[in-house]
Every structure is written in C-alpha cells, then in structure tokens.
DRENPA-3360 file (N, C-alpha, C; in nm, 2 decimals, always signed):
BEGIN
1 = XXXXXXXX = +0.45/-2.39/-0.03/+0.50/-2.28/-0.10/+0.62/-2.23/-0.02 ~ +0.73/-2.19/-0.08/+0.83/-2.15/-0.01/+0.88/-2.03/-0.12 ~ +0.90/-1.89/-0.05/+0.93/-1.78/-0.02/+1.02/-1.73/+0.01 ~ +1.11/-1.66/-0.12/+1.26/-1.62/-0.02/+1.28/-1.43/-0.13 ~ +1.31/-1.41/-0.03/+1.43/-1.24/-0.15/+1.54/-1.25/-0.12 ~ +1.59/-1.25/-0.24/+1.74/-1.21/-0.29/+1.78/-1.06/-0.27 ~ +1.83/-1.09/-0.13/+1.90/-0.98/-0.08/+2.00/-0.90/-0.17 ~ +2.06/-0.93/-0.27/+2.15/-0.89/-0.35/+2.10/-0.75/-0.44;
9 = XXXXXXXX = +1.92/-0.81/-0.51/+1.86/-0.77/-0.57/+1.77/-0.69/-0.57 ~ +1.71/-0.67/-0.43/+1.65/-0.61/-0.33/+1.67/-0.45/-0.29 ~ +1.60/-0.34/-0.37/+1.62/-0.26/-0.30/+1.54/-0.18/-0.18 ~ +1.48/-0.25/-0.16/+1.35/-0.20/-0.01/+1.28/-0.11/-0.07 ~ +1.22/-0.11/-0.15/+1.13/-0.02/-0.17/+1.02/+0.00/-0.11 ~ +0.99/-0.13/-0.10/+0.87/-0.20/+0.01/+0.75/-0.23/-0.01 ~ +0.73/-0.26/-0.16/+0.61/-0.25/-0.20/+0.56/-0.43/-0.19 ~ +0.65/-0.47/-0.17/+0.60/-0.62/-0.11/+0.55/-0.64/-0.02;
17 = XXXXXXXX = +0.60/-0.51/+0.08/+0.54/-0.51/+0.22/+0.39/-0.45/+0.21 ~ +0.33/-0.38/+0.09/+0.23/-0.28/+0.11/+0.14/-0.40/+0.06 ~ +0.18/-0.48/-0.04/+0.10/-0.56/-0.10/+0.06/-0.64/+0.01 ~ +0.18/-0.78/+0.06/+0.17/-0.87/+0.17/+0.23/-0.87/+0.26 ~ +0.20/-0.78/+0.37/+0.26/-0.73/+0.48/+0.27/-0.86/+0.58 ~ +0.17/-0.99/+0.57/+0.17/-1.05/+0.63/+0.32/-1.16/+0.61 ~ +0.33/-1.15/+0.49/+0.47/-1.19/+0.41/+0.60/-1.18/+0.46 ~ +0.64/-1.01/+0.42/+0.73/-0.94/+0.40/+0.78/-0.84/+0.51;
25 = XXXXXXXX = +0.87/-0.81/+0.54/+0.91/-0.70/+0.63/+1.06/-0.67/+0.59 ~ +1.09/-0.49/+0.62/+1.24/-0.44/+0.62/+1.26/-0.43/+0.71 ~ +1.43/-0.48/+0.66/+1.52/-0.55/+0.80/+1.63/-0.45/+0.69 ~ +1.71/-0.38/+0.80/+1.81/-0.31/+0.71/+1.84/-0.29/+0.58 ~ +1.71/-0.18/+0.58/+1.72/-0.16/+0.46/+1.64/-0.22/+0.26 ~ +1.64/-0.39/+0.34/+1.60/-0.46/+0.24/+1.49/-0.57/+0.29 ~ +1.42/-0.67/+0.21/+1.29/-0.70/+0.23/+1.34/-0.86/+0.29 ~ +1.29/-0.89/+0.41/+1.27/-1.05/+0.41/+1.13/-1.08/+0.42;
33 = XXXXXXXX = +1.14/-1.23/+0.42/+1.01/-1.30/+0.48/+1.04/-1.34/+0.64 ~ +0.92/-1.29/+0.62/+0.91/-1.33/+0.82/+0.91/-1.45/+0.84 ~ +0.96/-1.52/+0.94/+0.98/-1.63/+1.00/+0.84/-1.69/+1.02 ~ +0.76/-1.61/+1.10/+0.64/-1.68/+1.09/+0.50/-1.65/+0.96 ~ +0.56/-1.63/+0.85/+0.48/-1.60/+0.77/+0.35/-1.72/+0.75 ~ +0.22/-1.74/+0.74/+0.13/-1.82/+0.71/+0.07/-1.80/+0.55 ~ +0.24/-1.89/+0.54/+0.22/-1.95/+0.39/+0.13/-2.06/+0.33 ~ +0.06/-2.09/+0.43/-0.01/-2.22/+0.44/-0.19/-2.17/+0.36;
41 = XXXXXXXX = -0.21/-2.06/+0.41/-0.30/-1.96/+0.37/-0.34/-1.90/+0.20 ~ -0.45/-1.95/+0.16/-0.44/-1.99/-0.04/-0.42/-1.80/-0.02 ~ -0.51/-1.71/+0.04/-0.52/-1.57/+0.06/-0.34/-1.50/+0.05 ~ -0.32/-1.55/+0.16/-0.16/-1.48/+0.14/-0.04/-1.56/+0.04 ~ -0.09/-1.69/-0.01/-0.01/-1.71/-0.12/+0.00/-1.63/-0.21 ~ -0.12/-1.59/-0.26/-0.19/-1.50/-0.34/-0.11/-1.34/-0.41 ~ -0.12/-1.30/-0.20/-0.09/-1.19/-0.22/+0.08/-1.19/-0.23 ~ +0.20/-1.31/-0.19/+0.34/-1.31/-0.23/+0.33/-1.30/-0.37;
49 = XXXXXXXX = +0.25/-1.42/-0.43/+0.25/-1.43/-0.55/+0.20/-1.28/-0.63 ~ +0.14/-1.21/-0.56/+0.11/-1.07/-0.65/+0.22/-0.98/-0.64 ~ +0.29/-0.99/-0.50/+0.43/-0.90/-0.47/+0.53/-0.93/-0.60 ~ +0.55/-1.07/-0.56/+0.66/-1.14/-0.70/+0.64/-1.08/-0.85 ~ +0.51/-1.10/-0.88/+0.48/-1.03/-0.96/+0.52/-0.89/-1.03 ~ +0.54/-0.80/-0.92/+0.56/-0.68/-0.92/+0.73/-0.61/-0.90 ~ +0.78/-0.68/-0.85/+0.90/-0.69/-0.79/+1.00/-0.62/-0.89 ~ +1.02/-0.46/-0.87/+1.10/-0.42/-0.96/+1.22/-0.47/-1.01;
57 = XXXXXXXX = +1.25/-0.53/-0.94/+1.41/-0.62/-0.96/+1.43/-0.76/-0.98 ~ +1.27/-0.83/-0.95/+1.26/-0.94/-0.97/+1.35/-1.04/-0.84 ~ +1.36/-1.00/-0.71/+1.45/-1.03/-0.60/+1.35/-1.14/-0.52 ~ +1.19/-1.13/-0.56/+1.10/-1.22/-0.46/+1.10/-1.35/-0.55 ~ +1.15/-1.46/-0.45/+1.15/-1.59/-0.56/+1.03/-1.67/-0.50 ~ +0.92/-1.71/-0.59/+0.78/-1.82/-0.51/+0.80/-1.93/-0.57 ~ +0.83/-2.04/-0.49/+0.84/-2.19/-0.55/+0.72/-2.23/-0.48 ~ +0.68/-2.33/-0.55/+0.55/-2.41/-0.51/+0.57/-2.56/-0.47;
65 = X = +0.58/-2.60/-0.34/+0.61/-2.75/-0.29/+0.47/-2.84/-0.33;
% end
C-alpha cells in the first residue's frame, strides 16, 4: 500500500490524524505521512483507508501495490 497527501489540497484540519495517527502527522500547517508509517499492518491500512475516505478535500491518495 502506498500513501501520500496532496499538499496542494490539504487543509490540516487533521482529522486524518484523529482517525490514523499512526499514519498521519502536521508538518506546517498541512498533513503528511510519516516516514515510518506501518503500512504493512491490514489494522492501519484500514484506518488510512477510512481517513481517505473522509478527506474533505479528497488530498489523501491510497494506492494498493
């Protein structure tokens, strides 16, 4: 699985982070994925995939390798 936000799109609201904190973090202002996220985990795919879901802006992209 690979995980990215569109900084462009992104207004930090942060509710990616409330959902999958394990995921997500604000970095000035707007949301990334953390470097060491454990994507590997069906639990926290789960929960990106429920952030994505929600994503007022639609800025969380989840591709599936």
């Amino acid at each position: 699985m690979n995980v990215s936000v569109d900084s462009t799109k992104c207004i930090g609201c942060g509710l990616c982070v409330s959902m999958a904190e394990e995921v997500f973090e604000i970095v000035e202002g707007v949301s990334q994925v953390k470097p060491d996220a454990p994507l590997q985990d069906s639990a926290v795919q789960q929960k990106a995939n429920d952030a994505a879901a929600v994503c007022c802006n639609q800025a969380i992209v989840v591709e599936e390798s």
